[in-house]
C-alpha positions in Angstrom: 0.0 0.0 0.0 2.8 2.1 1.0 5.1 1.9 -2.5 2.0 2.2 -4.4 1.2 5.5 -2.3 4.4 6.3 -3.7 3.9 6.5 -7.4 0.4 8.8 -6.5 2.6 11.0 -5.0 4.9 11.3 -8.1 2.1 12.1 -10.3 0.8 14.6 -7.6 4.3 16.4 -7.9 4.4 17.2 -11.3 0.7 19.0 -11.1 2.1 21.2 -8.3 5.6 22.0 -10.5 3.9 23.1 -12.9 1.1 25.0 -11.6 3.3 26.7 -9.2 6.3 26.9 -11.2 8.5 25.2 -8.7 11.6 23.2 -10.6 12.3 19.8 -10.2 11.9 16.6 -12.5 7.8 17.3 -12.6 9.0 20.5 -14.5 11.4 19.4 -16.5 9.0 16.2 -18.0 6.9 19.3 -18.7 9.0 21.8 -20.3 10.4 18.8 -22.7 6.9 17.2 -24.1 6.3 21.0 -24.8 9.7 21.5 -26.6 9.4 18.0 -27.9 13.0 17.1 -26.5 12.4 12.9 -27.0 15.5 12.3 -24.6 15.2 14.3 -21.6 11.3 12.8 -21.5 12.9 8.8 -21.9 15.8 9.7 -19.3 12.8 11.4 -17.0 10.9 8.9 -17.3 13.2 6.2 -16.9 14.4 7.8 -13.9 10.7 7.9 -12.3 9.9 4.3 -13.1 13.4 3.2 -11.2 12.9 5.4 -8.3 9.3 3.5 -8.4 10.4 -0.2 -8.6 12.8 0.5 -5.9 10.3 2.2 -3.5 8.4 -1.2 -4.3 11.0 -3.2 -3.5 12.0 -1.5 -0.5 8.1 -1.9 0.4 8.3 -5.2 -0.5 11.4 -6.3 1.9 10.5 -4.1 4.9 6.8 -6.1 5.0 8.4 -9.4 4.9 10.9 -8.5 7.6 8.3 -6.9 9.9 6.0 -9.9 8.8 8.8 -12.7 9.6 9.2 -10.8 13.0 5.7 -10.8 14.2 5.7 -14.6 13.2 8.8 -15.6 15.0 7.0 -14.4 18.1 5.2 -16.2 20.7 1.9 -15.9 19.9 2.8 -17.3 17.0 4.3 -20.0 17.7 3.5 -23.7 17.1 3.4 -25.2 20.2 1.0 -22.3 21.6 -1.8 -24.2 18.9 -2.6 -27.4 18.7 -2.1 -29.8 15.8 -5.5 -29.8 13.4 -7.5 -32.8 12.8 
C-alpha cells in the first residue's frame, strides 16, 4: 500500500511543478513534451519508473521483515496451537 502510495505522490508532484512553477523533474517532464525534447522525456521517465520499482522493493522487503518478525513471536508460535485434525 505504502510503494503504491508512492507512485500517486509522483504524479501529484508534477501538477504542483507546474502549476506553481516550482523546478524539479515534474517541471522538467513538462517543459520537454512542450519542446518536444524525446531524450530528456525517456531519461525522465526512466528515472521515475526506477525510483518506483525501488520504492516497491523497498516496500516489499520491509513487509516481509516486519512480517517474519511478528511470526517468529510467541503468539505465533507452534506449540501455543494445537495440531488440526
Amino acid at each position: 500500500m505504502a510503494g503504491t502510495r508512492f507512485g500517486m505522490q509522483l504524479a501529484g508532484a508534477v501538477l504542483v511543478e507546474v502549476v506553481y512553477g516550482w523546478p524539479g523533474v515534474g517541471r522538467l517532464i513538462f517543459d520537454a513534451i512542450q519542446k518536444r525534447d524525446y531524450p530528456i522525456i525517456q531519461g525522465a521517465v526512466l528515472f521515475i519508473a526506477f525510483l518506483f520499482v525501488l520504492i516497491n522493493l523497498l516496500t516489499d522487503l520491509l513487509y516481509a521483515w516486519w512480517i517474519r518478525g511478528y511470526a517468529s513471536s510467541d503468539a505465533c508460535s507452534p506449540a501455543s496451537h494445537p495440531p488440526a485434525m
